[in-house]
C-alpha positions as CSV (number, residue, x, y, z in Angstrom):
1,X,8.6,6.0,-14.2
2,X,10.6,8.6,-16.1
3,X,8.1,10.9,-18.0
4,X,5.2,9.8,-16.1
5,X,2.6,12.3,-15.8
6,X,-0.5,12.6,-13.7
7,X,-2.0,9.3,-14.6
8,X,-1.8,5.4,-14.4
9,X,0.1,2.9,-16.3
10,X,0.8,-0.8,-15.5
11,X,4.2,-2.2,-15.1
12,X,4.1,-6.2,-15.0
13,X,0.7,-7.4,-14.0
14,X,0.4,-4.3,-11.4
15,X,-1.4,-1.0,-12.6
16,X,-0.1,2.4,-10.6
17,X,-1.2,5.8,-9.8
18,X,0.8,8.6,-9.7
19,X,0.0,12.7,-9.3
20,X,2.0,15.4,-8.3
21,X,0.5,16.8,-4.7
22,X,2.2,20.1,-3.2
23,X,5.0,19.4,-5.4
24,X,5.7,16.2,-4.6
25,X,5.2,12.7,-6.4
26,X,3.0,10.3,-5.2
27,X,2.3,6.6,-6.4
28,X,0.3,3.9,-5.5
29,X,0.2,0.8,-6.1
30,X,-3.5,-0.9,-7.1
31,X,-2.6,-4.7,-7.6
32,X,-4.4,-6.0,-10.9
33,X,-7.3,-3.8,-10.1
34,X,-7.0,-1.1,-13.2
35,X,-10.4,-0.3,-12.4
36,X,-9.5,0.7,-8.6
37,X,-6.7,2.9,-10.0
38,X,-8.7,4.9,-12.7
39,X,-11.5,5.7,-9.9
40,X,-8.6,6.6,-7.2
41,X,-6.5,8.9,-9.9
42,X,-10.4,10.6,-10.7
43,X,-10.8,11.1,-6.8
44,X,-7.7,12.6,-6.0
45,X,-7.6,14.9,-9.4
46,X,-10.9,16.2,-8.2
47,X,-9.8,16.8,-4.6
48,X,-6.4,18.3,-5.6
49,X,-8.3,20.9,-8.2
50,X,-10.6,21.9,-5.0
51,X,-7.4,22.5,-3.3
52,X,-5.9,24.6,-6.0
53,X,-9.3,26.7,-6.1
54,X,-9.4,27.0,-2.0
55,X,-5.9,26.4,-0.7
56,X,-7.5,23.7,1.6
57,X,-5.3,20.3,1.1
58,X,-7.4,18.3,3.8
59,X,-9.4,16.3,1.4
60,X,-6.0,15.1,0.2
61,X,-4.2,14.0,3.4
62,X,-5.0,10.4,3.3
63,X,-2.4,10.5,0.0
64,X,0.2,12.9,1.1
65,X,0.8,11.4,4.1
66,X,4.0,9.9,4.5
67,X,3.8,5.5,4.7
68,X,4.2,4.0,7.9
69,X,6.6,1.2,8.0
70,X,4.8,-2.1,9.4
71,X,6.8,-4.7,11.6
72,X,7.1,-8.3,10.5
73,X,4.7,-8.7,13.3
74,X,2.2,-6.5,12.2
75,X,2.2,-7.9,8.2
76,X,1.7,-11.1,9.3
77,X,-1.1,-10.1,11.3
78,X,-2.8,-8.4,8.4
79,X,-1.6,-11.6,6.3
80,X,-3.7,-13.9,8.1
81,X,-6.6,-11.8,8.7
82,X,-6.7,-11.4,4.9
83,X,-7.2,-15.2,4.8
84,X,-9.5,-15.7,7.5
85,X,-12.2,-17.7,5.5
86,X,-9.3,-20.7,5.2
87,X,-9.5,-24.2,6.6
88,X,-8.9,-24.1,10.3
89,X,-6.4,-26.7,9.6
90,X,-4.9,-24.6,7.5
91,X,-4.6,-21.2,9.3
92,X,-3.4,-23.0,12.2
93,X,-0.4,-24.4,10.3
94,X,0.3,-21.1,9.4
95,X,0.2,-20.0,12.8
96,X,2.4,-22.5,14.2
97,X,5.2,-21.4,11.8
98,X,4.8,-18.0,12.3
99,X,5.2,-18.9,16.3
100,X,8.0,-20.7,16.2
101,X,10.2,-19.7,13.6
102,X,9.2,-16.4,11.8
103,X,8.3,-14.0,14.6
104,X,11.1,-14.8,17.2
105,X,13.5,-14.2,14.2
106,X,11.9,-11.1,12.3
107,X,8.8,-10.2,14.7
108,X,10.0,-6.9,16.1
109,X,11.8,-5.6,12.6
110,X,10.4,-3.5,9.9
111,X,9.5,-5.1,7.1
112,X,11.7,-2.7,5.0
113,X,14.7,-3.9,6.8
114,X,14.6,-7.3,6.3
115,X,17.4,-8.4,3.3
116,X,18.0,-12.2,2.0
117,X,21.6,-11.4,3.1
């Protein structure tokens, strides 16, 4: 990312946003969706020049706030909600692995602090 201005680029199949915000650098990650990441760089360009012009930085807290760090738990939550329209067969083989071997081993950690080691 060295160099990187206001702006996206793609790095592997993944495009990214990234714009300085009260001095700090923020990025975003948009998946394969360029099109997601041109519209969100446009938003929060607009929103940060309104801040400039008023000293208001409201409209931009959704990106400056800091990420929350998700449990195991909570991922896999998200993970099977995502995949909802799946074969009931299906989700509840997911489930029973998640029951008995995943969360009572990595339920209760954050995400972040779960190595291969």
């Amino acid at each position: 990312m060295a160099g990187v201005k206001d702006g996206i680029w793609k790095r592997g199949n993944n495009w990214y946003s990234s714009v300085k915000v009260n001095g700090r650098r923020r990025v975003k990650s948009f998946g394969r969706d360029h099109k997601a990441a041109e519209l969100a760089l446009a938003e929060i360009l607009k929103h940060r020049a309104v801040a400039n012009a008023t000293n208001d930085w409201s409209g931009l807290a959704e990106f400056t706030k800091p990420k929350t760090r998700k449990t195991f738990a909570e991922v896999a939550e998200d993970y099977l909600a995502e995949r909802a329209s799946l074969k009931y067969s299906t989700l509840r083989g997911y489930r029973e692995v998640l029951t008995n071997y995943l969360l009572p081993a990595f339920g209760k950690m954050k995400v972040s602090d779960i190595t291969d080691g």
